[in-house]
C-alpha positions in Angstrom: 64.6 -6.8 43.5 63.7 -8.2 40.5 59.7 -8.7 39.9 58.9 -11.9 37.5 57.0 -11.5 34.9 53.4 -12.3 34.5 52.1 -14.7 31.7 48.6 -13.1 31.6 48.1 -10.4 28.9 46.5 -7.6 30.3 45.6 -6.5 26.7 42.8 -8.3 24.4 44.1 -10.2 21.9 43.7 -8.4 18.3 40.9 -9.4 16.5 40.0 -9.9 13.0 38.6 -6.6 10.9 36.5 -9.0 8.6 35.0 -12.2 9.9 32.9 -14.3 7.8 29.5 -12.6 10.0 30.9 -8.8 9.1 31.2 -9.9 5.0 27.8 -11.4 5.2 26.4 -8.3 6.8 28.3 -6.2 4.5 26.5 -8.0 1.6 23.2 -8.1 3.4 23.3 -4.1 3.6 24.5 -3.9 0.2 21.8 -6.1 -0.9 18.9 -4.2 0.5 20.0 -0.9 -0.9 20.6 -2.4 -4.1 17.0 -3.9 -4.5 15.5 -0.6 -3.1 17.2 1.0 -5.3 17.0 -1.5 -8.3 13.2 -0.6 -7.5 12.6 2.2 -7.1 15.0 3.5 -10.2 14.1 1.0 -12.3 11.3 -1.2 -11.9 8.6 0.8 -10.5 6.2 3.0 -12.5 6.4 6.7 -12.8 3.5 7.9 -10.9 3.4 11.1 -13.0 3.0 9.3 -16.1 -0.2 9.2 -18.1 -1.6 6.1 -18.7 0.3 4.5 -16.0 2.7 2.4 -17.2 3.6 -1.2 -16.4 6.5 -2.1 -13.9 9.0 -3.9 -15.2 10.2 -6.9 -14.8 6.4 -7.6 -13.5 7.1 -10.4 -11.3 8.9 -7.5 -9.4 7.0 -4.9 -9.8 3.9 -7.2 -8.9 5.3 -7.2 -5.1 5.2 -3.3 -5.4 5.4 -2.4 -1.8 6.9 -5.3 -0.2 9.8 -4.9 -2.7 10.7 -1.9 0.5 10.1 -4.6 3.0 12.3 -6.8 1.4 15.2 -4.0 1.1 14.7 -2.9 4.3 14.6 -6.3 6.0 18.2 -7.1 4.5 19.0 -3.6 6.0 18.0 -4.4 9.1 19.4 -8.2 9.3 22.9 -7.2 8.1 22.7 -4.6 10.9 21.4 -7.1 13.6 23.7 -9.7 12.5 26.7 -7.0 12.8 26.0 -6.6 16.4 28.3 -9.5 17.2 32.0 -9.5 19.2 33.6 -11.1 15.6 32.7 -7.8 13.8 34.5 -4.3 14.5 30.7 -3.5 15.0 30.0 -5.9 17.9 33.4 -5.0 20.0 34.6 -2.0 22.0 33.6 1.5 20.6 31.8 -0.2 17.7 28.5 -1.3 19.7 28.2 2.4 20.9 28.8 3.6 17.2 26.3 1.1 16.0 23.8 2.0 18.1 23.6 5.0 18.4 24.1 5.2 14.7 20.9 3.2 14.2 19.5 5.7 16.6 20.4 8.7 15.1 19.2 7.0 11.6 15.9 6.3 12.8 15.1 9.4 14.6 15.9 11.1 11.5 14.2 8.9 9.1 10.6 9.5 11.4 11.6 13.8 12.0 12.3 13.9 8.1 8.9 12.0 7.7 6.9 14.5 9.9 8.6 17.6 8.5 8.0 16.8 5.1 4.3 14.8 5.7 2.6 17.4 3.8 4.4 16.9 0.5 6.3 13.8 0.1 7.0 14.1 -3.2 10.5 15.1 -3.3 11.9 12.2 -1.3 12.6 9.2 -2.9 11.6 5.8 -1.7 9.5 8.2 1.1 7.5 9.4 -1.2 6.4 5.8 -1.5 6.3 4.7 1.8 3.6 7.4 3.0 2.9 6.3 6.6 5.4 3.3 6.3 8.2 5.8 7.0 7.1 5.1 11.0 7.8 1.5 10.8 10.9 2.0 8.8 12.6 4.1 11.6 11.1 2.2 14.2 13.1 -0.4 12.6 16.3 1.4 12.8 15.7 2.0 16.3 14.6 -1.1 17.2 18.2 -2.8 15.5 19.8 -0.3 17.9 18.4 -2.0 20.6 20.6 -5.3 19.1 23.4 -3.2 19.9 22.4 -2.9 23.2 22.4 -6.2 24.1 26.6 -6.0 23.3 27.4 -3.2 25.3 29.6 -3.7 28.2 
């Protein structure tokens, strides 16, 4: 007895590694860590130096803070926008890698915070942040959640 042939695929299609969405998160990530660490290497002010010196460029170092929300906001959008089914981040085992990567990255970010409250001074970029260290692994956490929202 012969037994036809089916014309469904029972197998998903292969997708794309790199859609247009995963390049523009790609850059986004790359983005933010570049301008937090354009800032923080090269623009802002030694804070051990007497006189204080000026930031340079100024119209940078003016922002002085926000210059880590900026950073971290492309962070977090390039994330966000990486929890879709066109990127390797947004299918199959990528949703649970994302998310519990952003997990992982924030619980870290807030345990490194409170272990090291007393003396921050040795961390870069947390050294800055002070209490703003919360918000940033909130943050992660809360881009995890986006990759929540994929899982199947």
């Amino acid at each position: 007895m012969v037994v036809p042939k089916s014309s469904e695929a029972f197998v998903d299609s292969p997708a794309k590694v790199f859609s247009v969405r995963f390049v523009v998160a790609l850059l986004l990530i790359a983005a933010g860590i570049g301008w937090i660490l354009y800032y923080y290497l090269g623009v802002r002010p030694d804070p051990a130096a007497f006189p204080a010196e000026e930031g340079s460029p100024k119209a940078i170092a003016d922002l002085g803070l926000w210059n880590y929300t900026i950073g971290f906001g492309l962070i977090m959008v390039g994330l966000a926008i990486s929890a879709h089914p066109s990127t390797p981040l947004g299918r199959g085992r990528g949703v649970v890698v994302g998310m519990l990567g952003c997990f992982l990255i924030g619980l870290l970010w807030i345990c490194t915070f409170y272990v090291f409250s007393n003396d921050l001074s040795g961390l870069p970029v947390m050294n800055d942040l002070g209490q703003w260290n919360l918000a940033v692994g909130i943050a992660f956490m809360a881009v995890g959640f986006t990759f929540a929202t994929r899982w199947e």
